[in-house]
Residue, then its C-alpha position, 0 to 999 in steps of 0.5 A: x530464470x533471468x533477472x528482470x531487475x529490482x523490486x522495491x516493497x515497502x512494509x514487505x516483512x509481513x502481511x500484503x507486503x509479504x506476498x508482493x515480495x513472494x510475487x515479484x520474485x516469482x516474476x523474475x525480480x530480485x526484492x528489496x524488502x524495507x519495513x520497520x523489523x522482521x526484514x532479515x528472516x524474511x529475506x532468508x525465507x524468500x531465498x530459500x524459496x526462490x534460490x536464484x533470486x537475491x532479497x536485500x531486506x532493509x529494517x527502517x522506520x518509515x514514518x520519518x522524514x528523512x526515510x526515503x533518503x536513507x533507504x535510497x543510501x543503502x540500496x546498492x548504486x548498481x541495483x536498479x529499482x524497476x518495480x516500486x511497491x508502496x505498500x507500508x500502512x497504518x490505521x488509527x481507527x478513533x476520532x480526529x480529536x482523540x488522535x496525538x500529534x505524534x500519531x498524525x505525524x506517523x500516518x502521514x508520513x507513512x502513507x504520503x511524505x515516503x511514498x511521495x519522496x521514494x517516487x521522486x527518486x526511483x520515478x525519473x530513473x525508470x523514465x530514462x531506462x524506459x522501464x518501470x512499475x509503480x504501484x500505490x497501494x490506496x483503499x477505497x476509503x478515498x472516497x468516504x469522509x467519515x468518522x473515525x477513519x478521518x486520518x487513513x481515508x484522507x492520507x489513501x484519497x492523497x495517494x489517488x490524486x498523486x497516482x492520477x497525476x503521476x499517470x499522466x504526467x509519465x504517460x509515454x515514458x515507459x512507465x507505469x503508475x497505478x494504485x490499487x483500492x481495496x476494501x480491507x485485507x485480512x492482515x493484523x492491520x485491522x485488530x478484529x475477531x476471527x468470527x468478524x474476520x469471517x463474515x467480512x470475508x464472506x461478504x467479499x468486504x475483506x479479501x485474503x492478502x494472498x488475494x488482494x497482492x495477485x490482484x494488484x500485481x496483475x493489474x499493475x503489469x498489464x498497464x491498467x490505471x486502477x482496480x477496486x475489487x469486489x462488488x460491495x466495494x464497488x456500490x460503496x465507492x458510489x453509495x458512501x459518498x452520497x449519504x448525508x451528514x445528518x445520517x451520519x451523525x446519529x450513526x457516530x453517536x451511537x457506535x460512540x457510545x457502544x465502542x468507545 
């Protein structure tokens, strides 16, 4: 199969990111798989199964500031990245007040300060070779200000303002930047039972990683600005947003003192 180029996953040695790697190569792209460990084997695995692609894997914390630079460094210059997957995530699920600083900086970081900075690199080399992809992984938590995820919903509604904007300014480029808003995706992301894992997924809440990537990938090359799959998910976007404070609070209350 030709060569179309270079992919680059964020958090691709597991989960999602993992099968973004397994996708793109099966697409006809070399992958470079940057996550914070775990990227060797990875790699080894991937061209076992796809031995006329090249995997470069790339172990690297992320949640720094300097990230984005230092995964730039060890790209090869020849390499050229047509395809960026900002998939790299974490999930603080407690209360703003019970959250450290240093817990702060790591989401942050992760979900907007690298994704933003590897878009600054990688979006201008794509605009002048008249080719690229750029998918930003959000989550329809975008829309929902509620307690205990204050944190993950207010980094992922950054990442669909900046996809918007990033859409519109490269429009005409040959440049593609879009975003993908699940529900959740049964990763070890989310820390829950098997049963509960279960019945999110026969609601069509939580969707299968194998899913959610095909989704995602299929959206991105045929040029469209976003998805938010599943139906329930759908009614959350515009159901969520409306329900009120005083509601709300009570709820809080009590899962509180139930969980917490």
């Amino acid at each position: 199969m030709e060569t179309k180029g270079w992919a680059l996953v964020t958090g691709g040695s597991s989960g999602m990111g993992l099968e973004y790697v397994r996708l793109l190569a099966a697409r006809g792209y070399d992958v470079i798989i940057a996550a914070l460990d775990g990227c060797g084997p990875v790699a080894e695995r991937m061209q076992a199964d796809f031995p006329g692609r090249r995997f470069l894997p790339v172990d690297i914390d992320l949640a720094r500031r300097e990230a984005a630079e230092e995964l730039r460094a060890r790209i090869p210059q020849d390499a050229a990245v047509e395809v960026l997957v900002n998939n790299a995530g974490i999930i603080h699920i407690r209360h703003f007040r019970d959250m450290s600083a240093a817990d702060l900086d790591r989401i942050t970081l992760l979900h907007n300060y690298t994704p933003t900075q590897l878009c600054r690199i990688f979006l201008p080399q794509m605009a002048a070779r008249g080719r690229g992809w750029v998918l930003n992984i959000s989550s329809i938590t975008a829309w929902m200000q509620f307690p205990f995820i204050s944190t993950y919903a207010a980094t992922k509604a950054y990442l669909r303002q900046l996809t918007g904007s990033l859409r519109t300014e490269y429009r005409g480029t040959g440049v593609q930047v879009a975003a993908i808003y699940f529900g959740a995706v049964d990763t070890p992301l989310y820390r829950l039972s098997a049963s509960w894992r279960k019945w999110l997924r026969r609601l069509g809440i939580m969707i299968s990683p194998q899913r959610a990537s095909r989704r995602a990938v299929r959206m991105l090359f045929a040029g469209r600005s976003g998805a938010i799959p599943g139906l329930v998910n759908k009614l959350a976007v515009v159901v969520c947003p409306l329900l009120p404070r005083w509601l709300i609070a009570p709820i809080d209350r009590r899962v509180s003192r139930r969980f917490l």
